[in-house]
N, C-alpha and C positions, 0 to 999 in steps of 0.2 A: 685362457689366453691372456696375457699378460702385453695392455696396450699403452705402456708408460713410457712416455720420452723423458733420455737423461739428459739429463739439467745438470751442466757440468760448471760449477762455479767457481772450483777454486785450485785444478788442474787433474791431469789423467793417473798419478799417483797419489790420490787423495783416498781413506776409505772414512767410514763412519765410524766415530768411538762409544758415543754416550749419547745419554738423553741429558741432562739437569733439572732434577727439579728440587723447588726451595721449600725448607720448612722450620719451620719453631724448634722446634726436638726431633732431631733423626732418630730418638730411641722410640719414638712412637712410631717411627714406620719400620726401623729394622737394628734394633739394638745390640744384636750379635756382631755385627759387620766391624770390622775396627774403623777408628777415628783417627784421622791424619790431618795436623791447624794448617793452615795455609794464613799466617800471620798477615802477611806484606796483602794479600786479596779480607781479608779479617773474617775467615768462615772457617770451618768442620765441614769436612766433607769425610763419604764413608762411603763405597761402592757395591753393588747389590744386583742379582740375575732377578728380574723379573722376566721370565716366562719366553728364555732367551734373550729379552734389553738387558742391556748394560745399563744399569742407573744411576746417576751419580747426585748422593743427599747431600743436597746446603744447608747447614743453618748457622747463624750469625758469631761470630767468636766474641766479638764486643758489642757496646751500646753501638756505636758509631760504624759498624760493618754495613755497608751499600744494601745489603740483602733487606736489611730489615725494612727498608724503605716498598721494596719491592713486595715485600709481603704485605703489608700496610696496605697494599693495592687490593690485598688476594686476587693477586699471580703465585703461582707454583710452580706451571711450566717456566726454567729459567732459559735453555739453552740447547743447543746442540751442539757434539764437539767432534772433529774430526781431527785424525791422524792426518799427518802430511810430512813428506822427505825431506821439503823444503821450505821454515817455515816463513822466511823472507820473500819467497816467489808466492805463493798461498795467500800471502796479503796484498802484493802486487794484484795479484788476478783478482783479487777482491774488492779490491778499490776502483778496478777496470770496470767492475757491477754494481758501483753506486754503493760499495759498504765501506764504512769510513774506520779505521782503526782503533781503538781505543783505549787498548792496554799494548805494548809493545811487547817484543819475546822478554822473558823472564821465566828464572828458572822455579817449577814448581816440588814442593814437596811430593804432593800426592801424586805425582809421577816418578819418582825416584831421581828429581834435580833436572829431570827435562825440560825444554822449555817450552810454554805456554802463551801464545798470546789469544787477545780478543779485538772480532770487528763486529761491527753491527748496520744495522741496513731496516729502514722502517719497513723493506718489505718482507724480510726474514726473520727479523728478529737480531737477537745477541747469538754470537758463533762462537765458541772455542778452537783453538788450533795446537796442537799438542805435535811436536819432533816426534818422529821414529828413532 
């Protein structure tokens, strides 16, 4: 029996896309996978089914790529990213729950030029939001 309340944070046509997590070299967790730069964010990322998750490998494209700071921490888990219809209203609702914006929509490679933004929330962490 399944007794989980949904925790709706960022509207009723939102679903789940990815996990994120960061590392030194993607080819030591899954070197088959192809590589796609995300220049303007400074990483590699490369997408990957674990065991039904969607996962999505970071690691640093330059010296000065954000991530690297985060590993420096040893954090891995980076993110979670969900799909949304709307990605203007998604961060509305999100900021309506104390998560503050921090990258604005901008279009991504590793989606085929969709747009991408990020909020973050000390109580959730860092979110992705990726257009349908």
């Amino acid at each position: 029996m399944n007794n989980s309340i949904k925790l709706d944070l960022f509207g009723p046509d939102v679903f789940f896309h990815h996990v994120g997590i960061a590392t030194l070299c993607g080819d030591n967790i899954c070197p088959e996978a192809k590589v796609v730069e995300e220049p303007i964010q400074k990483v590699k990322v490369r997408f990957a089914d674990m065991h039904g998750l969607n996962v999505e490998i970071i690691e640093p494209l330059t010296e000065k790529s954000p991530i690297r700071n985060f590993l420096k921490k040893h954090q891995y888990f980076y993110h979670l990213c969900f799909m949304v219809e709307d990605i203007d209203r998604a961060i509305e609702l999100a900021e309506q729950k104390n998560f503050r914006c921090v990258a604005l929509p901008a279009s991504s490679n590793a989606f085929n030029g969709k747009s991408i933004a990020w909020v973050y929330s000390s109580t959730y962490g860092l979110v992705e939001f990726v257009s349908r």
